[in-house]
C-alpha positions in Angstrom: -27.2 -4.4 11.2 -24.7 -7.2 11.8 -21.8 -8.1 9.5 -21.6 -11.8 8.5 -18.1 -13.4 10.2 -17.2 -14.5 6.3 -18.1 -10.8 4.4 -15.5 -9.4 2.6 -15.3 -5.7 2.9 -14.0 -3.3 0.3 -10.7 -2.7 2.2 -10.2 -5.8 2.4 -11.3 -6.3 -1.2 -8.8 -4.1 -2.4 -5.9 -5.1 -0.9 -6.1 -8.5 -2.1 -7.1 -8.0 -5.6 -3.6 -5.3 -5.7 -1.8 -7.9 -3.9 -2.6 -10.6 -6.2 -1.8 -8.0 -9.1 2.0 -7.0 -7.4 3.2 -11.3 -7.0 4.3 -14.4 -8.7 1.8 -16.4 -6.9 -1.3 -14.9 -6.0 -2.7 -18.2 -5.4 -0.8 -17.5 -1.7 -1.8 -14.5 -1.3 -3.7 -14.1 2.5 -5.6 -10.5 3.9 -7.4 -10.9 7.2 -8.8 -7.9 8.9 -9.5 -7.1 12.5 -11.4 -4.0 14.0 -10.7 -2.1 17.1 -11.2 0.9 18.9 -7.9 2.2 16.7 -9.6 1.3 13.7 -9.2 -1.6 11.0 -6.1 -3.9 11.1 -5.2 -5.3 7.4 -2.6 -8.2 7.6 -1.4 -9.7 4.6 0.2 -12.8 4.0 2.3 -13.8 0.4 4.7 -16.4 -0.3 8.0 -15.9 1.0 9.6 -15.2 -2.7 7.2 -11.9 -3.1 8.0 -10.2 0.0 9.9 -8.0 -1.4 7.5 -7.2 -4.5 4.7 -6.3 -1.6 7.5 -3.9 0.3 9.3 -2.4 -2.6 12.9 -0.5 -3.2 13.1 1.5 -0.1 9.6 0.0 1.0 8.4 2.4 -1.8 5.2 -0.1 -2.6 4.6 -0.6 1.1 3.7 3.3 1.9 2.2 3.6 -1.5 -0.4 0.7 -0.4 -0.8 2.4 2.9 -1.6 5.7 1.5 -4.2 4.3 -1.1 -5.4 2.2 2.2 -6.2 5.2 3.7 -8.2 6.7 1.1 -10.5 3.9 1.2 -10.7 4.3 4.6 -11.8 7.5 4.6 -14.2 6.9 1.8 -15.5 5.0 4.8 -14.9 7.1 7.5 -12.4 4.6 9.0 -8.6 4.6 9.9 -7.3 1.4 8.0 -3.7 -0.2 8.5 -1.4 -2.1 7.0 0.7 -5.1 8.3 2.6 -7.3 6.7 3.4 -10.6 7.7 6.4 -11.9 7.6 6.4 -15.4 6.1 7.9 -18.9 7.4 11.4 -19.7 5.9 11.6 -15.9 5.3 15.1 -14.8 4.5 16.1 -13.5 7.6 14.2 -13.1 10.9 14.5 -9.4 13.0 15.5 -11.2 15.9 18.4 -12.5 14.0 19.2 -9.6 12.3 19.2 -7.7 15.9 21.1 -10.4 17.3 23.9 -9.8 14.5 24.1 -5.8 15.9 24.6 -7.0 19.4 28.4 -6.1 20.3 
């Protein structure tokens, strides 16, 4: 059986509706999902203000999402990941920030 191009799967699902629970505006809140032969790519998207609320002290919320990511995944006997996008007009880029450690 073929998936329709616009299902939502439950990974998917999830993230979002945790996402949408974690930020100021959930309204911007983005999740797309790609799958290859190393498994199911989640990327999410937020407003550039909620970053930080997605990532956590000490990325803290970051691995917890991962973990809890990977219990679904195996629920569905998949290996899910987690990427998140860094926004436009985000506070500082990691080229910058790589550029600044250059002596």
């Amino acid at each position: 059986m073929v998936a329709k191009e616009s299902a939502v799967y439950g990974d998917q699902e999830f993230l979002e509706y945790v996402a949408k629970a974690l930020v100021d505006n959930p309204d911007a809140v983005e999740v797309g999902r790609k799958v290859d032969e190393m498994g199911v790519l989640l990327s999410i998207k937020v407003h550039k203000d909620d970053v930080g609320k997605l990532i956590g002290r000490s990325g803290n919320t970051a691995k917890a999402l991962r973990t809890l990511l990977r219990v679904v995944g195996m629920k569905n006997h998949a290996r899910v990941n987690l990427k998140i996008e860094e926004p436009e007009g985000g506070r500082a880029s990691v080229g910058g920030m790589v550029d600044d450690l250059k002596i």
